[in-house]
C-alpha positions as CSV (number, residue, x, y, z in Angstrom):
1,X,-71.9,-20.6,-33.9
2,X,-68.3,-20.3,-34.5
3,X,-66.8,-24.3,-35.9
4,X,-64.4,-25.8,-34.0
5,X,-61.3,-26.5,-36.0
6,X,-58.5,-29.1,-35.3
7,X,-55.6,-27.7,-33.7
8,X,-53.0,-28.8,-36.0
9,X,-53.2,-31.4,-38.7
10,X,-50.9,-32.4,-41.4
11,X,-51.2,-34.5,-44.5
12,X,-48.3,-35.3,-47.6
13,X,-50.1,-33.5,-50.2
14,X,-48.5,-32.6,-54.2
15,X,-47.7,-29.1,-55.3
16,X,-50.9,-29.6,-57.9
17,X,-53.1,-30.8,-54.9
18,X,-52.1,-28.3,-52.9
19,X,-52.8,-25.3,-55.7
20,X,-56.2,-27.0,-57.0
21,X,-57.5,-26.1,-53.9
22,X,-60.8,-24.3,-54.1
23,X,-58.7,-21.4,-51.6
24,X,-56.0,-18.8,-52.3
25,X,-52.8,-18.9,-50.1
26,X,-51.5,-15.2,-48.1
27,X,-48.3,-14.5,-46.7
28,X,-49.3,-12.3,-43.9
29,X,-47.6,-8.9,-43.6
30,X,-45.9,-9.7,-40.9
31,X,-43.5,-12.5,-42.4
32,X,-41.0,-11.3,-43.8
33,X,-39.5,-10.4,-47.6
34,X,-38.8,-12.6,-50.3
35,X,-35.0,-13.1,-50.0
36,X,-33.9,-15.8,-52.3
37,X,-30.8,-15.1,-54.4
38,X,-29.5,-17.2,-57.2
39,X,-27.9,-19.9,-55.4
40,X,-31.5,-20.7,-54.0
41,X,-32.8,-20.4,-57.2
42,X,-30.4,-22.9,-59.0
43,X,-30.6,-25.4,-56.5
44,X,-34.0,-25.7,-56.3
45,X,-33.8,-25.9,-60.5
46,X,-31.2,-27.8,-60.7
47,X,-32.5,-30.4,-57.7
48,X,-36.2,-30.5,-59.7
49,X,-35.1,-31.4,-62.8
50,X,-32.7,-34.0,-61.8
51,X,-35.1,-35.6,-59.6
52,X,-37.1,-35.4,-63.2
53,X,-34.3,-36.6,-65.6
54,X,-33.3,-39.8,-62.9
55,X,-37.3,-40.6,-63.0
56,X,-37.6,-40.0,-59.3
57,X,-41.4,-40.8,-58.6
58,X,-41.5,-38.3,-55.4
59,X,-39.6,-35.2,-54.9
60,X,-39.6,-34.0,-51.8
61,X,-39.5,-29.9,-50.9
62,X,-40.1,-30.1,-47.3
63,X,-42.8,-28.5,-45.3
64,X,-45.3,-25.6,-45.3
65,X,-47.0,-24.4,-42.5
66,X,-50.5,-22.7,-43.2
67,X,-53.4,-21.3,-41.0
68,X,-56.7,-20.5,-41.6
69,X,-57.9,-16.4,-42.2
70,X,-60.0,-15.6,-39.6
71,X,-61.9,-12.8,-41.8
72,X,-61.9,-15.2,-44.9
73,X,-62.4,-18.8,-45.0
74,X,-61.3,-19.4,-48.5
75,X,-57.8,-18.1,-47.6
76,X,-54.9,-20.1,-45.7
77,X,-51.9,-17.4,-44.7
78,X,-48.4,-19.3,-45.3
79,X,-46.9,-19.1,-41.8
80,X,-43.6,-21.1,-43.2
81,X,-42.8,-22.0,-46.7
82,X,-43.4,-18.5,-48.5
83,X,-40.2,-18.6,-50.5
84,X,-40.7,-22.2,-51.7
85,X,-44.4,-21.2,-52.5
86,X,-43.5,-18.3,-54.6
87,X,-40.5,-19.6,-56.4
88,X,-42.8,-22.8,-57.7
89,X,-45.8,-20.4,-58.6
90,X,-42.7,-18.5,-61.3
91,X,-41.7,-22.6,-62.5
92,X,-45.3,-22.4,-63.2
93,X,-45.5,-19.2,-64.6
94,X,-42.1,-19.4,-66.5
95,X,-43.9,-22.9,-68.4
96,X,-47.4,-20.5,-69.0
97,X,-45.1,-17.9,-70.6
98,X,-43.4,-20.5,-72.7
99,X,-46.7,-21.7,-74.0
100,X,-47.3,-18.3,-75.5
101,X,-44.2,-17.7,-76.9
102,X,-44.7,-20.9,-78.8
103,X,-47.8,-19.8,-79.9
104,X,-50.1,-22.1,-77.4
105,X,-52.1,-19.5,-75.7
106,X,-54.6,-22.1,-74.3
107,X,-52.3,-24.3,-72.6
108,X,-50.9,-21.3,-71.1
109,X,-54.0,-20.3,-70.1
110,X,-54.6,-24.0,-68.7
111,X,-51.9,-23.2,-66.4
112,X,-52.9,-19.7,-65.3
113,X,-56.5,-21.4,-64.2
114,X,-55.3,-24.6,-62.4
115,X,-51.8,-22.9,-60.6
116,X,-51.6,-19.4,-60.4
117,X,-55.4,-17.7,-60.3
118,X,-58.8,-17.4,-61.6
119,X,-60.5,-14.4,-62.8
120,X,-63.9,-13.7,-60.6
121,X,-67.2,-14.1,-62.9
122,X,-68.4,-10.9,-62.1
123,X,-65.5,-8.5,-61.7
124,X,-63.2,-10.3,-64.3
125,X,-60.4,-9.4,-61.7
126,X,-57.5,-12.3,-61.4
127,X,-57.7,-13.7,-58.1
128,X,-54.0,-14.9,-57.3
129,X,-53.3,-18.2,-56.3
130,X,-50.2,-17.1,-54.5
131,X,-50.4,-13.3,-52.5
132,X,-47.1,-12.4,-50.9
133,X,-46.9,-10.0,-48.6
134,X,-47.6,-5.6,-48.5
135,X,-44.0,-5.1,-49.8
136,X,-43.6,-8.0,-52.1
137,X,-47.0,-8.6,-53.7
138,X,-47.3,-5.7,-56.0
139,X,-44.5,-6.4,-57.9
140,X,-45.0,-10.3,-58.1
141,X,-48.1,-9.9,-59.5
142,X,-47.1,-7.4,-61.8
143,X,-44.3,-9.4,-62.8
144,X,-44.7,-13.2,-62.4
145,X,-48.6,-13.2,-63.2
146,X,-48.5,-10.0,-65.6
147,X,-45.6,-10.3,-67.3
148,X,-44.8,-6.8,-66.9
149,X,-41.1,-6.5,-67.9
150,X,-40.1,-3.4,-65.3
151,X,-37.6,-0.6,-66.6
152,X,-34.2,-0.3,-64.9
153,X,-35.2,2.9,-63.5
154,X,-38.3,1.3,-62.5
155,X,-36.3,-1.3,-59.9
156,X,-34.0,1.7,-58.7
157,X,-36.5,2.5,-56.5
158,X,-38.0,-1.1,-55.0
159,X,-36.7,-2.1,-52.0
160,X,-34.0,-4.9,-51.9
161,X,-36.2,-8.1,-52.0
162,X,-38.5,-6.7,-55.0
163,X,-34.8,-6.7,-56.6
164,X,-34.4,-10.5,-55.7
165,X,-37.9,-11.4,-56.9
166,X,-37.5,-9.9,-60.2
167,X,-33.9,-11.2,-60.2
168,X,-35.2,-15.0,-59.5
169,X,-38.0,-14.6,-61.9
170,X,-35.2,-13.5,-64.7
171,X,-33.3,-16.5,-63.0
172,X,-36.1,-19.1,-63.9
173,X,-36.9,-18.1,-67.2
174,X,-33.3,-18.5,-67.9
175,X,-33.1,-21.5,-67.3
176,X,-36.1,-22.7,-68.5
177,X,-35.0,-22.2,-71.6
178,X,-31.6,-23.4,-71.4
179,X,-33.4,-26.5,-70.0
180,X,-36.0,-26.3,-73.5
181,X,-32.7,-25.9,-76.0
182,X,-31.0,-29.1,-74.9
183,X,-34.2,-31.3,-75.8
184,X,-35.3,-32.1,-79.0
185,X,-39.4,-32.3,-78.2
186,X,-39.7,-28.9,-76.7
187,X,-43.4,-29.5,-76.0
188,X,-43.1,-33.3,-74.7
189,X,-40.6,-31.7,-72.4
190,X,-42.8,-28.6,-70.7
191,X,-45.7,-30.8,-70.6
192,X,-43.3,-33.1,-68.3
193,X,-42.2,-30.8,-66.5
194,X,-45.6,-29.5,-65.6
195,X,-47.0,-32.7,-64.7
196,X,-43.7,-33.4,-62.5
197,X,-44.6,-30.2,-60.6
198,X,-48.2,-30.9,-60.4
199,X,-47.9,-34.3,-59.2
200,X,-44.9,-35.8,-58.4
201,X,-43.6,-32.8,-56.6
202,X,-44.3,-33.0,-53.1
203,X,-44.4,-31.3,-49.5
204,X,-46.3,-31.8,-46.0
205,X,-48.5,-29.7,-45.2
206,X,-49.2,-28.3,-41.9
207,X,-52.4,-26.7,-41.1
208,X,-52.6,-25.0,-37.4
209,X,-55.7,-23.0,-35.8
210,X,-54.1,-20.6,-35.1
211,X,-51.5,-18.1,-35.0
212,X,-50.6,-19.1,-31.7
213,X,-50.3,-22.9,-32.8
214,X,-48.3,-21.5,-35.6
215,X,-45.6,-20.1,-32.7
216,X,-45.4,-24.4,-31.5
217,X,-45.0,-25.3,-35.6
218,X,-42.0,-22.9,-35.4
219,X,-39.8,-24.0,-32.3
220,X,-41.3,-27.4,-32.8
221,X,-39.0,-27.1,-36.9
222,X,-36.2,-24.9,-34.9
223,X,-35.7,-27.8,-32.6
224,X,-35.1,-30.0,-35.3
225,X,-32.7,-28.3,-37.0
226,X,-34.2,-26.4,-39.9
227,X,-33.1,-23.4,-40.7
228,X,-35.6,-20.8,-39.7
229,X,-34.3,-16.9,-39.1
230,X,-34.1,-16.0,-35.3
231,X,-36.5,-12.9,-36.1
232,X,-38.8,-15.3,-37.5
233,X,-38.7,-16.9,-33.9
234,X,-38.8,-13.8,-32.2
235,X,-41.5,-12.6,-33.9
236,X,-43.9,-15.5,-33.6
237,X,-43.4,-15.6,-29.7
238,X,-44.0,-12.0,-29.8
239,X,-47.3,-12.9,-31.7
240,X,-48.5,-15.3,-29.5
241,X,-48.5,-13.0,-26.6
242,X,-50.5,-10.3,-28.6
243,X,-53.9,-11.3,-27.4
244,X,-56.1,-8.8,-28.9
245,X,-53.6,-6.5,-30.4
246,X,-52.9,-9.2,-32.8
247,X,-53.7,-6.2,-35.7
248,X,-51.3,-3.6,-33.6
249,X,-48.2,-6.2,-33.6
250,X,-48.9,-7.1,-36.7
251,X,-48.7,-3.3,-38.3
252,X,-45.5,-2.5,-36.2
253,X,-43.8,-5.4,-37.3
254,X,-44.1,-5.2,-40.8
255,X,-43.2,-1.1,-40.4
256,X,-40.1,-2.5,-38.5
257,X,-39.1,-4.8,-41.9
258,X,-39.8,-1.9,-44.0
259,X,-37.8,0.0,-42.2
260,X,-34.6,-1.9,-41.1
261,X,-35.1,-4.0,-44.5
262,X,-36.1,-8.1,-43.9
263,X,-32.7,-9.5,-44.0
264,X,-31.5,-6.9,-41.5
265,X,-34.4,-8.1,-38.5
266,X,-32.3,-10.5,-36.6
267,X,-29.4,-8.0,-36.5
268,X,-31.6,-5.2,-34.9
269,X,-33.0,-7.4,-32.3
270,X,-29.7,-8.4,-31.6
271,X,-28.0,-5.3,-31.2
272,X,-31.2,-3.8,-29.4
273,X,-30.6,-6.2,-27.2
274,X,-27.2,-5.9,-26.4
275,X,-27.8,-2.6,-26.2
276,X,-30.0,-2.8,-23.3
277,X,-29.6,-6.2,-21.4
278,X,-26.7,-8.5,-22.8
279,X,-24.3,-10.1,-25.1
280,X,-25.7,-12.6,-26.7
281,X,-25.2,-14.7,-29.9
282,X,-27.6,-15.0,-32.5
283,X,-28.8,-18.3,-31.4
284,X,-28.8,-17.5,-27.9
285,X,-31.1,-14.3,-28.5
286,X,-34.0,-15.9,-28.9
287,X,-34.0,-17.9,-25.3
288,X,-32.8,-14.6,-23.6
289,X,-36.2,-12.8,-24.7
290,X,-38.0,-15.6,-23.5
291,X,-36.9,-15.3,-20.3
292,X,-37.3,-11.6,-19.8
293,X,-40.7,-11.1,-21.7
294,X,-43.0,-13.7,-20.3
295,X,-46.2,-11.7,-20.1
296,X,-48.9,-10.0,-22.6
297,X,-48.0,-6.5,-21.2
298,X,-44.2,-6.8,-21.7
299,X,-44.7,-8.5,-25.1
300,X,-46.6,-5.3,-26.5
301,X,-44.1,-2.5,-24.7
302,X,-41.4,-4.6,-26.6
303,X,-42.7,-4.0,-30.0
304,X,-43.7,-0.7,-29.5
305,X,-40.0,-0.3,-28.5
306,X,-38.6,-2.4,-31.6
307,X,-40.4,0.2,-33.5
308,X,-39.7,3.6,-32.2
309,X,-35.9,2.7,-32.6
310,X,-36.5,0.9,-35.7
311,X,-36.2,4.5,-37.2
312,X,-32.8,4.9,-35.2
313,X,-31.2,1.7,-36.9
314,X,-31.9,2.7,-40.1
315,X,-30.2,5.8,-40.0
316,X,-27.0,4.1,-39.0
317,X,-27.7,2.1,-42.6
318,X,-28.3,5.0,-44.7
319,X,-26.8,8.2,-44.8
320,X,-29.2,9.8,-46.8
321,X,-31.9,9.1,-43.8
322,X,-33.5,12.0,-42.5
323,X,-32.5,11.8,-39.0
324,X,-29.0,13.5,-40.2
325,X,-31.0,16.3,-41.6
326,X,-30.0,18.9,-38.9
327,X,-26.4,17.2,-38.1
328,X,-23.1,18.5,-39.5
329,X,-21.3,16.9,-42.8
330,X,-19.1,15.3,-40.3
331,X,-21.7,13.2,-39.2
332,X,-23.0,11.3,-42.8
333,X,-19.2,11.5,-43.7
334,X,-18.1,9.3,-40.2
335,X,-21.1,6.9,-40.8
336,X,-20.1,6.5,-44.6
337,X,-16.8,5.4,-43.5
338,X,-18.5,2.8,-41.2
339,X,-20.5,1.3,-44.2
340,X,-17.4,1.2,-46.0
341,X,-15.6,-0.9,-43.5
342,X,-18.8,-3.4,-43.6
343,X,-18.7,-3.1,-39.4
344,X,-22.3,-3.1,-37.1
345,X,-20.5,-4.2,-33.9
346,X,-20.8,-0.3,-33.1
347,X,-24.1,0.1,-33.5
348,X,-25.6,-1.0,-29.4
349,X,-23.6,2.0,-28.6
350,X,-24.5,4.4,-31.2
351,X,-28.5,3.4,-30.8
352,X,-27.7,4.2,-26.8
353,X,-26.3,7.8,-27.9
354,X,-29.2,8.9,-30.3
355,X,-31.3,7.9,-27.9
356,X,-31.3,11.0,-26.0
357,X,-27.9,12.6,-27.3
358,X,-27.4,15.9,-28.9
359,X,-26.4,16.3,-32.8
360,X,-22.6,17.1,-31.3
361,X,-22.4,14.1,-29.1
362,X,-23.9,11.5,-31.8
363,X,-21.3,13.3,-34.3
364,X,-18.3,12.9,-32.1
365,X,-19.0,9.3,-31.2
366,X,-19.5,8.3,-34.8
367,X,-15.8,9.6,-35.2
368,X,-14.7,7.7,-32.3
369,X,-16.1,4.3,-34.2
370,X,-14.6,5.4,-36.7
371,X,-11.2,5.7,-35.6
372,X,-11.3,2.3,-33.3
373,X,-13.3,0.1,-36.1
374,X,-10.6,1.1,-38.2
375,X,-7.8,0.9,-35.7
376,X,-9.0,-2.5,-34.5
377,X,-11.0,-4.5,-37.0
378,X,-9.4,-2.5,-40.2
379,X,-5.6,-2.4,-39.6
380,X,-4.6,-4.6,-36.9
381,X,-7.6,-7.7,-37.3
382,X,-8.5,-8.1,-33.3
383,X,-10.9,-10.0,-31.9
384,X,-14.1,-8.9,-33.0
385,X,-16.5,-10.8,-30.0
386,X,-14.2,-8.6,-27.8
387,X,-15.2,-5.6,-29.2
388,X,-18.5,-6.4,-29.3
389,X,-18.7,-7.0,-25.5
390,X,-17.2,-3.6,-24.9
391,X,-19.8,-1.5,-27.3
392,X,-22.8,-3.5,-24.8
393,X,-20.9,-3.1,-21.4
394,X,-20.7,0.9,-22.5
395,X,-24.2,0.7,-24.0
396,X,-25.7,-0.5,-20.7
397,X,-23.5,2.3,-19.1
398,X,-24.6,5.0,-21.0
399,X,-28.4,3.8,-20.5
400,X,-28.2,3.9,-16.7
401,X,-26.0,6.9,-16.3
402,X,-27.3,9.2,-19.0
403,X,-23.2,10.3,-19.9
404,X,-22.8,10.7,-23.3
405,X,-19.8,12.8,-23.7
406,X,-17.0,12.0,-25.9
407,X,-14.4,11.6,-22.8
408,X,-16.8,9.3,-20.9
409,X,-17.8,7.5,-23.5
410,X,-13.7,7.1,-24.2
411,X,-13.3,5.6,-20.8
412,X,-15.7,2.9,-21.4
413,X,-14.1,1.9,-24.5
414,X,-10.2,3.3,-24.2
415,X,-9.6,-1.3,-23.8
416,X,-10.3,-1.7,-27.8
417,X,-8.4,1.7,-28.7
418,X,-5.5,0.2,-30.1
419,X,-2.6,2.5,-29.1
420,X,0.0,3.9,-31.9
421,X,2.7,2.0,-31.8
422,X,0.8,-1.7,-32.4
423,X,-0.9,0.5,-34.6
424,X,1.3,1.7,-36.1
425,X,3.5,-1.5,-36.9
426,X,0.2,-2.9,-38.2
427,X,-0.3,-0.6,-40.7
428,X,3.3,-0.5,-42.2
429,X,2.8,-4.1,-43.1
430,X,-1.0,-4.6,-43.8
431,X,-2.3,-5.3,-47.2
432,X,-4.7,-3.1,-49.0
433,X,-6.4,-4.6,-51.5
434,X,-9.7,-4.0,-51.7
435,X,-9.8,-1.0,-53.8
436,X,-12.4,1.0,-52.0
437,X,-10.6,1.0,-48.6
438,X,-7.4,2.2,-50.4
439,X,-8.7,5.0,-51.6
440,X,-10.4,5.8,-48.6
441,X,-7.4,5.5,-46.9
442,X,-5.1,7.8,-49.2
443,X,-7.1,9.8,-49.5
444,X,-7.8,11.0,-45.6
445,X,-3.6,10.5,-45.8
446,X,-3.8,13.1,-48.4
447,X,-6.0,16.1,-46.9
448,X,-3.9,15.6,-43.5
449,X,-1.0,16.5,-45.2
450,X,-2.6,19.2,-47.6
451,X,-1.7,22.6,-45.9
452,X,-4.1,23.6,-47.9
453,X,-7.7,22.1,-47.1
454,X,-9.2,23.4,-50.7
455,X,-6.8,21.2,-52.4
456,X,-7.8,18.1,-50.5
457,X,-8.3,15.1,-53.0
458,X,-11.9,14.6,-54.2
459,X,-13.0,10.7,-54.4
460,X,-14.6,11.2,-58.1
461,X,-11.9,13.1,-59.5
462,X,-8.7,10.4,-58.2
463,X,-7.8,7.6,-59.1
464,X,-5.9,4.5,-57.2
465,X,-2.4,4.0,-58.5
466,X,0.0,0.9,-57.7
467,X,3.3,2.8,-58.3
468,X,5.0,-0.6,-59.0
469,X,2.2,-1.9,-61.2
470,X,0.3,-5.5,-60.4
471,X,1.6,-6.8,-63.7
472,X,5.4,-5.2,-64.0
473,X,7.0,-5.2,-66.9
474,X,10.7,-6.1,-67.3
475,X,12.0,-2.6,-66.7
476,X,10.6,-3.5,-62.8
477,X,12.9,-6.4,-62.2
478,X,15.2,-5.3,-60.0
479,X,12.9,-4.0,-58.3
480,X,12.3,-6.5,-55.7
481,X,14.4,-9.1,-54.1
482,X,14.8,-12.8,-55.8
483,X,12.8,-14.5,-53.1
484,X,10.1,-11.6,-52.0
485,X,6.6,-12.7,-53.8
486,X,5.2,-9.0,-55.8
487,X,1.7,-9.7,-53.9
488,X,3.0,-8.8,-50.5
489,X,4.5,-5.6,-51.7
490,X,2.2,-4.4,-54.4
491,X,-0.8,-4.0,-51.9
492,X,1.5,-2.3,-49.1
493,X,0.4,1.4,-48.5
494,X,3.8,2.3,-48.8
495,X,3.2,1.4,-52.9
496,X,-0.2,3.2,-53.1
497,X,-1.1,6.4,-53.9
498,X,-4.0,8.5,-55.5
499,X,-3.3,10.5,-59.0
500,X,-5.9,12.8,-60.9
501,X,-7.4,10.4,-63.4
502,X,-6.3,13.3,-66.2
503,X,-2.8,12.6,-64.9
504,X,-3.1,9.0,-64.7
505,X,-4.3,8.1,-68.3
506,X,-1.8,5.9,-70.0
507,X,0.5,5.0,-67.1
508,X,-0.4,1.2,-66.6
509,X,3.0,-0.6,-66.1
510,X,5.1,1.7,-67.5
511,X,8.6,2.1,-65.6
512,X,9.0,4.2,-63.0
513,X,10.9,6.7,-65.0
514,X,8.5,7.6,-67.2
515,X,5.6,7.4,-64.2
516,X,7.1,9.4,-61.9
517,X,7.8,12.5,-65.0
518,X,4.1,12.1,-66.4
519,X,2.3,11.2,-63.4
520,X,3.7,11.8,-60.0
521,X,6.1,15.0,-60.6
522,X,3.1,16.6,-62.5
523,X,0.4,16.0,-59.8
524,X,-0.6,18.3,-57.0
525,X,-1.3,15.9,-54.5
526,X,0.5,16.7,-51.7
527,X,0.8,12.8,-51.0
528,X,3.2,12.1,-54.3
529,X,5.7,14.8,-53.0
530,X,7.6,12.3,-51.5
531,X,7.2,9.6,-54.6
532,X,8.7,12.0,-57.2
533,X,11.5,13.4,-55.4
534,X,13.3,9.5,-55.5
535,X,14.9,8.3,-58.3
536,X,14.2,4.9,-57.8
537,X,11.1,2.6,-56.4
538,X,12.2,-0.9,-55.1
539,X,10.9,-2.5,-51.7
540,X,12.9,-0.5,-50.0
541,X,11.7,2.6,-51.2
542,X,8.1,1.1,-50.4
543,X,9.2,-0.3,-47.1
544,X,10.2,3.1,-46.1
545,X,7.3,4.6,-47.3
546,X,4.8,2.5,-45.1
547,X,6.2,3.5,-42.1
548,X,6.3,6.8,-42.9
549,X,2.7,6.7,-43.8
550,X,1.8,4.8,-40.4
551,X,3.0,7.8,-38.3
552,X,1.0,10.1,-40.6
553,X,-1.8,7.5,-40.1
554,X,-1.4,7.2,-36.4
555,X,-2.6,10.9,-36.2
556,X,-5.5,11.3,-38.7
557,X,-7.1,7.9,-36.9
558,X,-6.2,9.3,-33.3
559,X,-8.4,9.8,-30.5
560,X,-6.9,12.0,-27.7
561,X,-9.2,12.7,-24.3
């Protein structure tokens, strides 16, 4: 006879209370990745031991929601509260490795037993206190409770949140003993600081039936205020329709995180969504779900969908996916350029032209985002809600029509294709600091004008030059008017321009003289012909320049239907 729990209880328990336990705590492989950074990290540090040093009796770290396994009885999954939970198990751990290193292997053993696992009498395995989830716990328990110290080349490969784990592990120890140096009775102090953990360290604890009581606990903390991640919402809704494909929902969903990467889930659902029903905001996507997937049926077509394009979305994050296998270079050099300018506003509309689009068609619309992202968002800083309402309306076009050549697709998007002249005065005068899109930007500048296209400029083998320098020496003073400030001239594209880096070695802040006869009079880029045949550079010369290079601009980021 199957024992009727309570439906949802909670109780104000300590962090030592809550690990004594005689049970072992699972984040289920559906929530999603550990994704605390530093800042997380020190605050929760820096917020412990000052609630420690001011002899606060209670510290408060919120709540954590839990509900029973239903194979297991001596395991509670974490449905909220995983990154708390696994940031206090490496305190712990950092204060167990400590121990050692000060030769007191049975305290840190102490610890290990009473806050971090037990080793089974028969098998001598470690039974984990704290189990994250398929993509996190192998490394966490390699790491935080085995003190395996992984190898650079070892993290190249994890995925971005075994990175972070790693990283905040590192982060702890640091600080720990930074914490240890400043006191002078280092084992007065850990023993403090365990005992502040264990008992004066506190949280509520919320223990549901279910994982359908679990979806209440979250819009129940949403309404509130706390800050839970829209997917997090979605995904628990999605949950409590699953009936008895619980295990099926469960398995796409964490294929979906794999795939799209954690901190990327509320993004995909967005875009997905604006792809096929409507603008929404972030907040607002969550509501708008609800009130088009209301039954059990609709819930599992939905993440069956999420997952088949799942595989889509990723390959407009990675070029190196293997969806571009059979397109041309075009195509992974177009959707490099996107990552570069840091834009996803495209992506409703490029998910609604894979879907069903040939390797030519997907090619040619990644080159028409590239040349609006960079006309509109790059060069002339429009509105980027505008945008995004154009990339759905088209989207939702495309999808019912099943056109998905580059002239139609052009018509439903010729309102954000900012024409040349606006363009074109935009680009004259914009500022290109950030190092990565100058280059970029040269160097397409640079092939356009090669005649020819062997010569083009190579990204590893140039190098970004500021022909007046950032820091000009006196030999630059007349350079520039009395009253003009350097930093709105020295970033103009009019004073940029790419040498070979044998060429450029040495040239720093020379004057222009002696740039211009070892640098740009030497090179063979065909965009410093114009830079060595004057004999002088001032803000005229770079003024005259940027306009200049706008009209060459206007044609290499054209799109004529």
């Amino acid at each position: 006879m199957k024992l009727t729990r309570k439906k949802i209880d909670s109780t104000a328990e300590s962090i030592g209370e809550i690990l004594r336990k005689p049970v072992s705590y699972k984040v289920p492989v559906n929530q999603r990745d550990f994704a605390w950074t530093d800042e997380e990290i020190d605050l929760l540090w820096t917020d412990l031991t000052t609630a420690l040093r001011n002899g606060r009796t209670q510290y408060f770290l919120g709540a954590i929601v839990v509900s029973p396994n239903e194979d297991d009885p001596t395991i509670l999954e974490i449905v909220d509260g995983q990154q708390r939970m696994a940031a206090l198990s490496m305190i712990f751990a950092a204060i167990a490795d400590a121990w050692r290193k000060a030769g007191e292997s049975t305290r840190a053993d102490d610890i290990g037993r009473d806050f971090l696992g037990v080793r089974d009498r028969r098998t001598r395995e470690l039974v984990p206190k704290l189990s994250l989830n398929e993509t996190n716990d192998p490394v966490f328990q390699r790491v935080v409770h085995g003190n395996h110290k992984p190898t650079a080349s070892e993290k190249k490969s994890w995925p971005k949140s075994n990175k972070l784990l790693a990283a905040a592990f590192d982060r702890i120890k640091i600080k720990l003993d930074a914490w240890l140096k400043g006191q002078s009775d280092v084992e007065e102090t850990l023993i403090e600081l365990e005992e502040y953990l264990d008992t004066n360290a506190n949280v509520i604890r919320i223990e549901v039936g279910d994982e359908s009581d679990a979806f209440v606990i979250f819009e129940t903390l949403n309404d509130r205020g706390l800050e839970l991640a829209v997917s997090d919402l979605v995904k628990n809704y999605l949950f409590s329709l699953a009936d008895t494909h619980l295990d099926l929902f469960k398995k796409h969903w964490a294929d979906i995180s794999l795939l799209v990467g954690s901190e990327n889930l509320t993004a995909f659902l967005r875009h997905l969504w604006l792809s096929e029903h409507e603008v929404v905001r972030d907040k607002e996507l969550y509501r708008s779900l609800r009130t088009r997937i209301k039954s059990k049926p609709a819930a599992r077509q939905f993440v069956e969908r999420l997952r088949r394009v799942a595989d889509l979305y990723a390959a407009l994050m990675n070029t190196d996916h293997p969806y571009w296998a059979d397109f041309p270079p075009e195509a992974r050099k177009y959707l490099e350029a996107l990552l570069l300018f840091k834009v996803s506003q495209f992506r409703p509309l490029a998910l609604a032209v894979m879907e069903g689009g040939t390797p030519e068609q997907v090619t040619k619309m990644l080159r028409q985002m590239v040349v609006i992202s960079f006309r509109y968002t790059m060069v002339s800083s429009l509105n980027a809600n505008e945008l995004e309402r154009t990339y759905s309306d088209a989207a939702l076009s495309i999808r019912k029509n099943s056109t998905r050549n580059p002239q139609a697709i052009f018509k439903l998007i010729k309102d954000v294709y900012v024409e040349d002249k606006r363009f074109g005065e935009d680009f004259a005068t914009r500022s290109f600091a950030k190092s990565q899109i100058a280059r970029y930007v040269l160097i397409e500048l640079n092939n356009s004008m090669e005649k020819d296209a062997a010569k083009g400029a190579k990204g590893d083998a140039v190098s970004l030059e500021h022909i007046l320098p950032k820091n000009p020496s006196g030999s630059w003073a007349a350079a520039l008017r009395s009253a003009d400030d350097p930093d709105e001239w020295v970033e103009q594209i009019g004073n940029l321009t790419l040498l070979e880096k044998k060429v450029n070695r040495g040239l720093g802040n020379k004057d222009f003289a002696t740039k211009k006869s070892k640098g740009y009079g030497p090179s063979e880029l065909a965009i410093n012909t114009d830079v060595a045949a004057k004999s002088s550079w001032t803000w005229k010369e770079i003024q005259a320049r940027s306009t200049a290079l706008a009209g060459v601009a206007s044609n290499v980021w054209k799109l004529a239907y």
